[in-house]
C-alpha positions in Angstrom: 0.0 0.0 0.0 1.5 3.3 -1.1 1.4 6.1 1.9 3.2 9.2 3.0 3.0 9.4 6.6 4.2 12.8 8.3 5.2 13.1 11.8 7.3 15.3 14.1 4.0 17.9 14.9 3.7 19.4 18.0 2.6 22.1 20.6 5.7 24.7 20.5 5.9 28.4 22.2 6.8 30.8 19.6 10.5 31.2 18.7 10.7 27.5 18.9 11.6 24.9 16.6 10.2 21.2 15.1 11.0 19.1 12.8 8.8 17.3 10.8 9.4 14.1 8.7 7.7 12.7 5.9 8.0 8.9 5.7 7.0 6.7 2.3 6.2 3.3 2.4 5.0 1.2 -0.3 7.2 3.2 -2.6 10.4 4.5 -2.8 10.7 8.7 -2.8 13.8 8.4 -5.0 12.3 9.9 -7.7 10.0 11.8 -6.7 9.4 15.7 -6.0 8.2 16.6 -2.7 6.3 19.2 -1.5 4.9 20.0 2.6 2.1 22.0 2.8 -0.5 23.6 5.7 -3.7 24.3 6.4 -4.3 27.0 8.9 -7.7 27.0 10.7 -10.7 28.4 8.3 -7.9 28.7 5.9 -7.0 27.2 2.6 -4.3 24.9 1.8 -1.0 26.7 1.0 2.0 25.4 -0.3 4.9 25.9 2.1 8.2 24.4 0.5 9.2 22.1 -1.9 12.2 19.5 -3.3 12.9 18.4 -6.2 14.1 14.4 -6.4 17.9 14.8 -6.4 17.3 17.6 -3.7 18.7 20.2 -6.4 15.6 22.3 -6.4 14.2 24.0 -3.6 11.7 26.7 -2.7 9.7 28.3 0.0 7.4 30.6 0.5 7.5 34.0 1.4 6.2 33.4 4.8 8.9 31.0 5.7 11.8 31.9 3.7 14.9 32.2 6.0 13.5 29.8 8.6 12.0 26.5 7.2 14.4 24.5 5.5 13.6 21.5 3.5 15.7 18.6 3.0 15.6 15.2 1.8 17.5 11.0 2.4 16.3 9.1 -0.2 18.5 6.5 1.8 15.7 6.9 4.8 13.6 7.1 2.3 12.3 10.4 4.2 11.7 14.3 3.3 12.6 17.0 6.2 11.0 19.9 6.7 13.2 22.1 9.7 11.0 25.0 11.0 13.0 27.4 13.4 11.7 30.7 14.5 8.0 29.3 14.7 5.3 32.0 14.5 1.7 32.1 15.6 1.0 32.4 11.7 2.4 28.8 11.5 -0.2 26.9 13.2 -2.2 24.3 10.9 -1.8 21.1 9.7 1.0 20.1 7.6 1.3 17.8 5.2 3.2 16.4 2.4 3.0 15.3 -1.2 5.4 13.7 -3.7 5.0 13.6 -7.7 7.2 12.3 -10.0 9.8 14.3 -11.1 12.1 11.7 -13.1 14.2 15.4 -14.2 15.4 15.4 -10.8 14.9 19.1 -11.0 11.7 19.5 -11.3 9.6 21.6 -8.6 5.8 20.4 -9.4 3.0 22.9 -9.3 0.2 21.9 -7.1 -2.2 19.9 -9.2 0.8 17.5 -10.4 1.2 15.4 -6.5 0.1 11.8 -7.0 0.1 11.2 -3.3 -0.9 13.1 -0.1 -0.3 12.4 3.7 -2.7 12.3 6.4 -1.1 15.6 7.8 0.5 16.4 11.4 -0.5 18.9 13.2 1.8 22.1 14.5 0.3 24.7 17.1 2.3 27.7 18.2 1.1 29.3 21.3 2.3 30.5 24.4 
């Protein structure tokens, strides 16, 4: 059975940090783009960051430019994503999503992600 499973969500004060993993079974990640995304309470779903399949290609948005990083071990067969500096504005659910990218450049646009995760939840609060 193919899944993404993310984990590593949490209740954090702001200024923290957590990192959260995104785990495939069924299916190896080699190969594929990756891209973590959140849904903010009575918000849309926004895309956050993403990595191409050789890690080459990265990119955040604005929001989190400068304190996410996004990272990837195909060994582990596991996708990073690093959040330092958490903000109030960060709370929501996260989740990640992988599409082919056989380029292994390749940053896919949001329509293009064969398979989605459950999500994990991240709340910043005091």
């Amino acid at each position: 059975q193919v899944q993404l499973v993310e984990s590593g969500g949490g209740w954090v004060q702001p200024g923290g940090s957590l990192r959260l993993s995104c785990a495939a079974s069924g299916f190896t990640l080699d190969g594929y783009a990756i891209g973590w995304f959140r849904q903010a309470p009575e918000k849309a779903r926004e895309g956050v960051s993403r990595i191409s399949s050789s890690g080459k290609s990265t990119d955040y948005t604005d929001h989190v430019e400068g304190r996410f990083t996004i990272s990837r071990d195909n060994a582990k067969n596991t996708v990073y994503l690093q959040m330092n500096s958490l903000q109030s504005e960060d709370t929501g659910v996260y989740y990640c999503a992988a599409a082919k990218d056989p380029s292994g450049s390749y940053l896919p646009r949001n329509w293009e992600y064969d398979y989605w995760g459950q999500g994990t939840r991240v709340t910043v609060s005091l």
